[in-house]
C-alpha positions in Angstrom: -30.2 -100.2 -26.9 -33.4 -98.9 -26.0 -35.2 -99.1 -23.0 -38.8 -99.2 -23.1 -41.6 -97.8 -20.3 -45.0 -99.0 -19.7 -46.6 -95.7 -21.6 -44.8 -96.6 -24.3 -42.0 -94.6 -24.5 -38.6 -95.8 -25.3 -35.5 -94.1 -23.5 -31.8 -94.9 -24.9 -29.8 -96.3 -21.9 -26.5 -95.1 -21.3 -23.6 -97.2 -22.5 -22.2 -99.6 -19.6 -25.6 -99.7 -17.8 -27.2 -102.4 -16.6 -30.8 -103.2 -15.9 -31.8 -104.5 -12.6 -32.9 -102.7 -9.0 -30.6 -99.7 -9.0 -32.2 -98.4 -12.0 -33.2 -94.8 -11.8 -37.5 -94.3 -11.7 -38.6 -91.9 -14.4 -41.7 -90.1 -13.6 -44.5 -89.2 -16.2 -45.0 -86.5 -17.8 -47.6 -84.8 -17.5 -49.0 -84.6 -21.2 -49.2 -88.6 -20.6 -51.8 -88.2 -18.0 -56.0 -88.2 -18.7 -58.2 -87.2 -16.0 -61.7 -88.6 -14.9 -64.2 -86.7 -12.3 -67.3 -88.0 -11.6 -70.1 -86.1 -10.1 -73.1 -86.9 -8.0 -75.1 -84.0 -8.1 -77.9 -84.6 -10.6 -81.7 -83.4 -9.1 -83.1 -86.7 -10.1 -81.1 -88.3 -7.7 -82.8 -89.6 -3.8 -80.3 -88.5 -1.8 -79.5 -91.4 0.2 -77.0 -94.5 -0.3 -73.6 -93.9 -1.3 -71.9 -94.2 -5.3 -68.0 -96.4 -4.7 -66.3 -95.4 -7.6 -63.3 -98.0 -9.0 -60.6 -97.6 -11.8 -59.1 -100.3 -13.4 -60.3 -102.3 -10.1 -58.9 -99.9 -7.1 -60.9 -98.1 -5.2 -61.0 -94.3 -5.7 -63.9 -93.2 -3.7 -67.0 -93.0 -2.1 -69.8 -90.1 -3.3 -72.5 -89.1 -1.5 -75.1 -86.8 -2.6 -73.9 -83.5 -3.7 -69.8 -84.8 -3.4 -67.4 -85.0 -6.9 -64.5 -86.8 -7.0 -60.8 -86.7 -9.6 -58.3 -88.9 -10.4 -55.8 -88.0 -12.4 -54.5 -91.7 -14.6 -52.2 -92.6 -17.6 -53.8 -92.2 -20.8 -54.8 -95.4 -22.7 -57.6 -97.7 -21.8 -59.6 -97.9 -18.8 -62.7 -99.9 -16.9 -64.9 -97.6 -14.9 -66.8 -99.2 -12.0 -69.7 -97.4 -9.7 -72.2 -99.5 -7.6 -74.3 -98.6 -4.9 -73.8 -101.9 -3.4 -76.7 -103.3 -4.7 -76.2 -102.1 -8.9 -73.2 -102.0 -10.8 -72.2 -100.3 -13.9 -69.0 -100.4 -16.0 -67.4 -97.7 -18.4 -64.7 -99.2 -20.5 -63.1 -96.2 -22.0 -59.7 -94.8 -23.9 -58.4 -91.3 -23.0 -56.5 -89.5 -24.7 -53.5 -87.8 -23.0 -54.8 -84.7 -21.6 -58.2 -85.6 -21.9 -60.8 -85.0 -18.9 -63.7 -87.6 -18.8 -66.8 -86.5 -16.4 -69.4 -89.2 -15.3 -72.4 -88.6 -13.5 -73.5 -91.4 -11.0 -77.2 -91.0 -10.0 -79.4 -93.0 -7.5 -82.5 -93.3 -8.6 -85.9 -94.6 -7.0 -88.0 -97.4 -9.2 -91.5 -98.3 -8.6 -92.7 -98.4 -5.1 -89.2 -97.4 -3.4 -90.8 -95.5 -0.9 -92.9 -97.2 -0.1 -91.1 -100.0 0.6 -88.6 -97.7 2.3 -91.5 -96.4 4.9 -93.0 -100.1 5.8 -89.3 -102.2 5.4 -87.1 -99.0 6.4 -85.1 -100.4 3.1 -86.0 -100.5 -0.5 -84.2 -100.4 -3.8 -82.2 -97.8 -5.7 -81.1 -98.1 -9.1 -77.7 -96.8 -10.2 -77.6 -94.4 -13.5 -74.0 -94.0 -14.1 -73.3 -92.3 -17.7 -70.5 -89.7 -19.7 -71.7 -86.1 -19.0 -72.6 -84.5 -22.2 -69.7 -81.7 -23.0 
């Protein structure tokens, strides 16, 4: 009889034992795990309102100008979410294990954002969020 894990994997059980909540937790390993950084350090970016950054729906973090952020995940597919509270932009990606995916999240201004931002003390910023080039 086989037992079989999320990732895949398939573990014989020893004869006698029984499923249920005394079951022993096997931990990954760690040529099952991907990687994903992303990076918000781009020139073109303004320099003000923070990037939140989501896998797969949880939060992972907040950037701010000049900040990076890794997250270590199972490999297989996965939806990557950045917004800027007012944009968002979704990744949907499949990594391979030991694969490391970088993103780069840049704010951008559009047409009369400072403008705006000097008479309204708010304005609009548009979120680029794209794969790095290797």
């Amino acid at each position: 009889m086989l037992f079989e894990l999320r990732d895949a994997i398939a573990l014989p059980l020893p004869p006698g034992s029984r499923l249920g909540a005394d079951l022993v937790k096997v931990s990954r390993r760690s040529n099952y795990l991907a990687s994903i950084t992303v990076s918000r350090d781009a020139h073109e970016d303004v320099g003000f309102r923070e990037v939140f950054v989501q896998v797969d729906g949880k939060d992972v973090g907040m950037l701010r100008y000049g900040d990076s952020i890794s997250h270590e995940l199972p490999a297989g597919p996965h939806r990557i979410r950045a917004h800027n509270t007012l944009c968002w932009k979704t990744h949907d990606i499949v990594l391979q294990p030991g694969e490391h995916a970088r993103f780069v999240a840049i704010n951008r201004a559009g047409w009369g954002t400072f403008g705006m931002l000097m008479i309204l003390g708010a304005a609009p910023v548009y979120l680029t969020f794209e794969r790095a080039k290797e």
